[in-house]
matplotlib code that plots the C-alpha trace (Angstrom):
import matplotlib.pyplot as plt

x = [61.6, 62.5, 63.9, 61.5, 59.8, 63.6, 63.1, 66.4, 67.8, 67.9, 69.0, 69.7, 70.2, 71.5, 69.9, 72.2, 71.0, 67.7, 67.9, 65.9, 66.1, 64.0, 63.6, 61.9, 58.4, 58.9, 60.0, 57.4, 54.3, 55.6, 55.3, 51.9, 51.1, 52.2, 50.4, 47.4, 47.8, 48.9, 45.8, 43.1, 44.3, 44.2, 41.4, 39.8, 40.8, 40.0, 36.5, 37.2, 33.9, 31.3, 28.1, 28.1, 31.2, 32.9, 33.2, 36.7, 35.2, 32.3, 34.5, 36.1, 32.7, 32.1, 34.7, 34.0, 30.4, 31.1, 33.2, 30.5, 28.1, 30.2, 31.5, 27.6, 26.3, 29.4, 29.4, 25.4, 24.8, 27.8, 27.0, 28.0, 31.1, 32.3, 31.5, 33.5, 36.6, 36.7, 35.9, 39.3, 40.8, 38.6, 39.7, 42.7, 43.3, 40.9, 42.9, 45.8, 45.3, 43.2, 46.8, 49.1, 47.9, 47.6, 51.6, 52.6, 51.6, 54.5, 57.3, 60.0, 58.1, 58.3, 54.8, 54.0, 50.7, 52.7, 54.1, 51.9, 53.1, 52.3, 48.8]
y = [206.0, 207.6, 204.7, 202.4, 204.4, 204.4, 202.1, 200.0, 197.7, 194.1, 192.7, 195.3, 194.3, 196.4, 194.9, 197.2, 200.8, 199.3, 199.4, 196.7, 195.8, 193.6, 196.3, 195.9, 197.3, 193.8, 191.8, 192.5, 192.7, 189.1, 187.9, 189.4, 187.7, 184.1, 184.9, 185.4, 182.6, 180.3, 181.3, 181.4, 178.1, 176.7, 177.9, 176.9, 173.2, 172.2, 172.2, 169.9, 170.4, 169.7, 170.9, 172.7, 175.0, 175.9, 179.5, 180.1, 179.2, 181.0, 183.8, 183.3, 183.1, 186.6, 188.2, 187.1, 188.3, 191.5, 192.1, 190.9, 193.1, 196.1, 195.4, 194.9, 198.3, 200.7, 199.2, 198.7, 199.7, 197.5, 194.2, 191.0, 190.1, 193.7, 192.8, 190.0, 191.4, 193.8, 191.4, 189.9, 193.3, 194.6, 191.6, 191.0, 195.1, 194.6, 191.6, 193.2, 196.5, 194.4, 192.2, 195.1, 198.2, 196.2, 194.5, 197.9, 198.9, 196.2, 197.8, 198.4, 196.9, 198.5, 199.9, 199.4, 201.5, 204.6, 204.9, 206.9, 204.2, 201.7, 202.6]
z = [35.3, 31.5, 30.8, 30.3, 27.4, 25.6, 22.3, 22.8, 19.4, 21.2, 17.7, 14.9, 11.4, 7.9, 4.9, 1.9, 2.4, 5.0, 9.1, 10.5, 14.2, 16.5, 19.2, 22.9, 22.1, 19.2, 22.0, 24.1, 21.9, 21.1, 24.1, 24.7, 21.5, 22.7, 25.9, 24.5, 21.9, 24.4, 27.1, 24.5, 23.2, 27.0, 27.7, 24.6, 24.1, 27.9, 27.4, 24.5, 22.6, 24.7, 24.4, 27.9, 27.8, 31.2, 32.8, 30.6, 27.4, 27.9, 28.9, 25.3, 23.8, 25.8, 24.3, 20.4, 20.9, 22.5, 19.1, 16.8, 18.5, 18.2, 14.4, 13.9, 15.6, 14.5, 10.9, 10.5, 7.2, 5.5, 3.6, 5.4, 3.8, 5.0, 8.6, 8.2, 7.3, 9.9, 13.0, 12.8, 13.2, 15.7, 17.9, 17.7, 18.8, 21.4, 22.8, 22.4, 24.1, 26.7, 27.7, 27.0, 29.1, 32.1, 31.3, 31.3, 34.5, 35.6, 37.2, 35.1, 31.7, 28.6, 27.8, 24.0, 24.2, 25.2, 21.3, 19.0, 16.1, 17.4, 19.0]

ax = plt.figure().add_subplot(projection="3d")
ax.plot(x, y, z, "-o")
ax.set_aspect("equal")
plt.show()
């Protein structure tokens, strides 16, 4: 069970005196990243604009205010614009520690989270 927590070069490269390598945890935090991409986009365009959004719009909507709220009550005393820059951020590590802890409980799956770098 060791294993799954070894950081394994899937595609290494040597750029002059530079390693580089496109590694598992890469590999899977791209696919968590077209997952997410690809669900919010789903979920997203089927409602097509309408005035009345369904349950998984609203669900989207849920999630964008729950970070506004929390950008807006941890970071109170900030201008606006400062607000602003940070939402972005706030959400898209929300979302991705929201998809990634649960992939990891997948047999065999490489967990991302478990790395100090990378959380």
């Amino acid at each position: 069970p060791l294993e799954q927590f070894e950081i394994v070069p899937l595609i290494p490269m040597k750029i002059g005196d530079l390693y580089f390598s496109f590694t598992n945890p890469s590999f899977f935090m791209l696919l968590t990243l077209s997952f997410v991409l690809l669900l919010v986009s789903f979920l997203t365009k089927k409602g097509g604009g309408k005035s009345v959004p369904n349950a998984w719009q609203s669900l989207v909507e849920l999630l964008y205010d729950l970070v506004l709220n929390l950008v807006n009550e941890q970071i109170g005393g900030l201008s606006g614009n400062v607000k602003q820059k940070f939402s972005p951020r706030i959400s898209v590590t929300l979302t991705f520690s929201l998809f990634r802890n649960p992939q990891g409980m997948i047999p065999f799956s490489f967990t991302v989270t478990s790395h100090f770098i990378i959380t």
